[in-house]
C-alpha positions as CSV (number, residue, x, y, z in Angstrom):
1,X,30.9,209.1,-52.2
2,X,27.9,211.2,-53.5
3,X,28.8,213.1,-50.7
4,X,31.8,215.6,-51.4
5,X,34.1,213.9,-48.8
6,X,37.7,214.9,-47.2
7,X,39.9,212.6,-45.1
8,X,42.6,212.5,-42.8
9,X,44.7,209.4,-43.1
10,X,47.4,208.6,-40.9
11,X,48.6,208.3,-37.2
12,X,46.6,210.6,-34.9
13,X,49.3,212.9,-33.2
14,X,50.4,216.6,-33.1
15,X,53.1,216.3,-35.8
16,X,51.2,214.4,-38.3
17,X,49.0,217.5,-38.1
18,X,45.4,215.9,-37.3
19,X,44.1,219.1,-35.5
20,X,45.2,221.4,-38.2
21,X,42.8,218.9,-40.8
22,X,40.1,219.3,-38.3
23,X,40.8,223.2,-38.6
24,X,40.4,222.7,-42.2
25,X,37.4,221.0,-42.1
26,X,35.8,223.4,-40.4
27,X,36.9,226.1,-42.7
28,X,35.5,223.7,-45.7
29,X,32.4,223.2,-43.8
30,X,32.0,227.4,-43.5
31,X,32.4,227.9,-47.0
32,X,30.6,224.6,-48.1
33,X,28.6,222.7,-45.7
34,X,27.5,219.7,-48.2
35,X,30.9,218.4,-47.0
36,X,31.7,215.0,-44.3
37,X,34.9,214.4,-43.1
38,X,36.3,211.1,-42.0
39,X,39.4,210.4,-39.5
40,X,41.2,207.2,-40.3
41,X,44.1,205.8,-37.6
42,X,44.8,205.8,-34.3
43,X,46.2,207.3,-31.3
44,X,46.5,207.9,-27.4
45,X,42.8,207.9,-26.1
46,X,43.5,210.9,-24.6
47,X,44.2,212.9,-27.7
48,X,41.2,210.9,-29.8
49,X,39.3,212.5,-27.0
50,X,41.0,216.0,-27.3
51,X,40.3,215.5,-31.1
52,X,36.5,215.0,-30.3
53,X,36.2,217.7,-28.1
54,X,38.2,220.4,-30.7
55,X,35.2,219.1,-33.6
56,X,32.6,219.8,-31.3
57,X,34.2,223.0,-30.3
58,X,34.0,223.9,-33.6
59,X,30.8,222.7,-34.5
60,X,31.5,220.1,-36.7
61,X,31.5,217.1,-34.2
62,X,28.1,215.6,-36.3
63,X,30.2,215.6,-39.8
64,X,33.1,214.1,-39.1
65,X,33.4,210.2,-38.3
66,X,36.3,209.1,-36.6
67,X,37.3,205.3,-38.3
68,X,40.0,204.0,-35.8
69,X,42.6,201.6,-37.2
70,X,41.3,199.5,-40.6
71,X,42.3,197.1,-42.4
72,X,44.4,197.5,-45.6
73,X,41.1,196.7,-47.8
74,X,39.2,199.3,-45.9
75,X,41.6,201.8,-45.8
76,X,42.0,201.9,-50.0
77,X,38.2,201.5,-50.1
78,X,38.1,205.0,-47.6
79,X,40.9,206.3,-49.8
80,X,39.0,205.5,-53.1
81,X,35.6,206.9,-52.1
82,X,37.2,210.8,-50.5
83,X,37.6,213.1,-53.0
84,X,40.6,214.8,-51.3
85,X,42.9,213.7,-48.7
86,X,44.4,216.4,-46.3
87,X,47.8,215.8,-45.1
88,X,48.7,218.6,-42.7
89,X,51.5,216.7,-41.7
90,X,54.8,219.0,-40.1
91,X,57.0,215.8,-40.4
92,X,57.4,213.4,-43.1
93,X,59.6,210.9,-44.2
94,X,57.9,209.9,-47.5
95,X,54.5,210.5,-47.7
96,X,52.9,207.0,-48.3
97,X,49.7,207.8,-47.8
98,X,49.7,210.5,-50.3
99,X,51.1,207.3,-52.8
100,X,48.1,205.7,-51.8
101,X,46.2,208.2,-52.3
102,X,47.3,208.7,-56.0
103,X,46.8,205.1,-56.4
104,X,43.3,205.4,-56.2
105,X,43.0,208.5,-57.6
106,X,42.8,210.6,-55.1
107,X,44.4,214.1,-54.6
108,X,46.1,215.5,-51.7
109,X,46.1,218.9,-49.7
110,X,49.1,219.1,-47.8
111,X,51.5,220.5,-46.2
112,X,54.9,221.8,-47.6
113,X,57.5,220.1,-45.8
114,X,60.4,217.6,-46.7
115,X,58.5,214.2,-47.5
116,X,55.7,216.0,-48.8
117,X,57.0,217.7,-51.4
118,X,58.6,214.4,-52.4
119,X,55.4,212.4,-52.7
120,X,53.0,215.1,-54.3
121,X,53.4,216.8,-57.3
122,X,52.2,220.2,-56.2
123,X,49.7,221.5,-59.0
124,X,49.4,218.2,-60.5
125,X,48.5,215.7,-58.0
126,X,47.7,217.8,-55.7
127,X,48.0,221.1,-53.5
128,X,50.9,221.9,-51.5
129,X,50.6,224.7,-48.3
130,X,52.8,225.9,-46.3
131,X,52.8,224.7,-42.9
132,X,50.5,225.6,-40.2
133,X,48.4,227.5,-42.8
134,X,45.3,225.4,-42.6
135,X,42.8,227.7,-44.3
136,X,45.2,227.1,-47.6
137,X,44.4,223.4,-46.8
138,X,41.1,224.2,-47.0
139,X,40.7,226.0,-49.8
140,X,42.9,223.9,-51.6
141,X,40.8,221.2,-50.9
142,X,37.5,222.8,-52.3
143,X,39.5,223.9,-55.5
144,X,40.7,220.5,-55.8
145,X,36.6,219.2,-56.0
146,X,34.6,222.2,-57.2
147,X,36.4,222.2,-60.9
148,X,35.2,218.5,-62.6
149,X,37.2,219.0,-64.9
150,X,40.1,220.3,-62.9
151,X,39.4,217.7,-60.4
152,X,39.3,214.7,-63.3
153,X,42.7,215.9,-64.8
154,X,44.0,215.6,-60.8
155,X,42.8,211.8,-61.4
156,X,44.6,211.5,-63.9
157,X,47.7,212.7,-62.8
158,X,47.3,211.2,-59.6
159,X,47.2,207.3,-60.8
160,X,50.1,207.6,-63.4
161,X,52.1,209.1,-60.6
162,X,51.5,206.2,-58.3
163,X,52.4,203.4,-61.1
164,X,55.8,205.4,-61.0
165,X,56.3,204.0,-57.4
166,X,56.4,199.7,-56.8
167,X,58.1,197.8,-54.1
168,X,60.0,195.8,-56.3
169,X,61.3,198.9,-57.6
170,X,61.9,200.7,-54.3
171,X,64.0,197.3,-53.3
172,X,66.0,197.5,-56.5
173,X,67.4,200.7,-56.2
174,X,67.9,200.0,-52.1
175,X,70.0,196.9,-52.8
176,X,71.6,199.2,-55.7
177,X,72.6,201.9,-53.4
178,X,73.6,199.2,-50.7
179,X,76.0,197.1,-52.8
180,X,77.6,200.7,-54.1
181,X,78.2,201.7,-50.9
């Protein structure tokens, strides 16, 4: 995107952290305003709505666009135009979306929980916060972007660390631990 662009990524619910990335788009948005935001997955109606309201409580209801569910194709094509995405997410058992991520070359602002500290390389592929500190994620975010060379070095890092991860790998060792169990 010309645009600089952070996105959310994930199922829309309390302890995958949604509101706290809203938070931090707003924060980005008060420092920087030349920022959209984009909200990828879905949830109850009834929080989508909550969500809505809390942007527009915050002013920032005409940035951000709200995706629903996509496709596979669209959600690496989402992934591969952001330049950051935040992942304020309190639980984690991996942190696939942050793989994805990588794989596109994408960093990630995120929380610093188990799963997360697993699937980012804080400093390297991207920013790790401690959690429920959104205005970290924020300004994690904008230092991840501002620096072009800081930000293409991220790149960098980001892709090789993705080739590290493959299904047939991931299989491999599963059957490995399996049969030496």
């Amino acid at each position: 995107e010309k645009k600089k662009t952070a996105i959310y990524l994930g199922a829309l619910s309390r302890d995958k952290g949604v509101e706290d990335a809203i938070s931090a788009f707003s924060l980005i948005n008060e420092i920087d305003p030349n920022w959209q935001y984009w909200i990828v997955g879905r949830g109850d109606n009834r929080f989508v709505r909550r969500l809505i309201r809390l942007s527009d409580s915050l002013g920032i209801s005409d940035k951000i666009r709200f995706w629903g569910y996509v496709s596979d194709k669209k959600k690496f094509e989402l992934l591969a135009r952001a330049h950051a995405l935040i992942n304020p997410s309190i639980r984690e058992g991996w942190g696939l979306v942050n793989i994805e991520a990588n794989s596109v070359c994408t960093p990630v602002a995120g929380y610093k929980v188990h799963g997360m500290i697993d699937s980012v390389k804080d400093g390297k592929t991207g920013f790790l916060s401690e959690t429920g500190d959104f205005r970290s994620l924020a300004k994690n975010a904008i230092k991840l972007v501002k620096d072009p060379k800081l930000y293409e070095k991220f790149q960098r890092n980001c892709f090789a660390w993705s080739k590290k991860f493959t299904w047939g790998k991931a299989t491999k060792e599963s059957l490995e631990l399996i049969r030496n169990l």
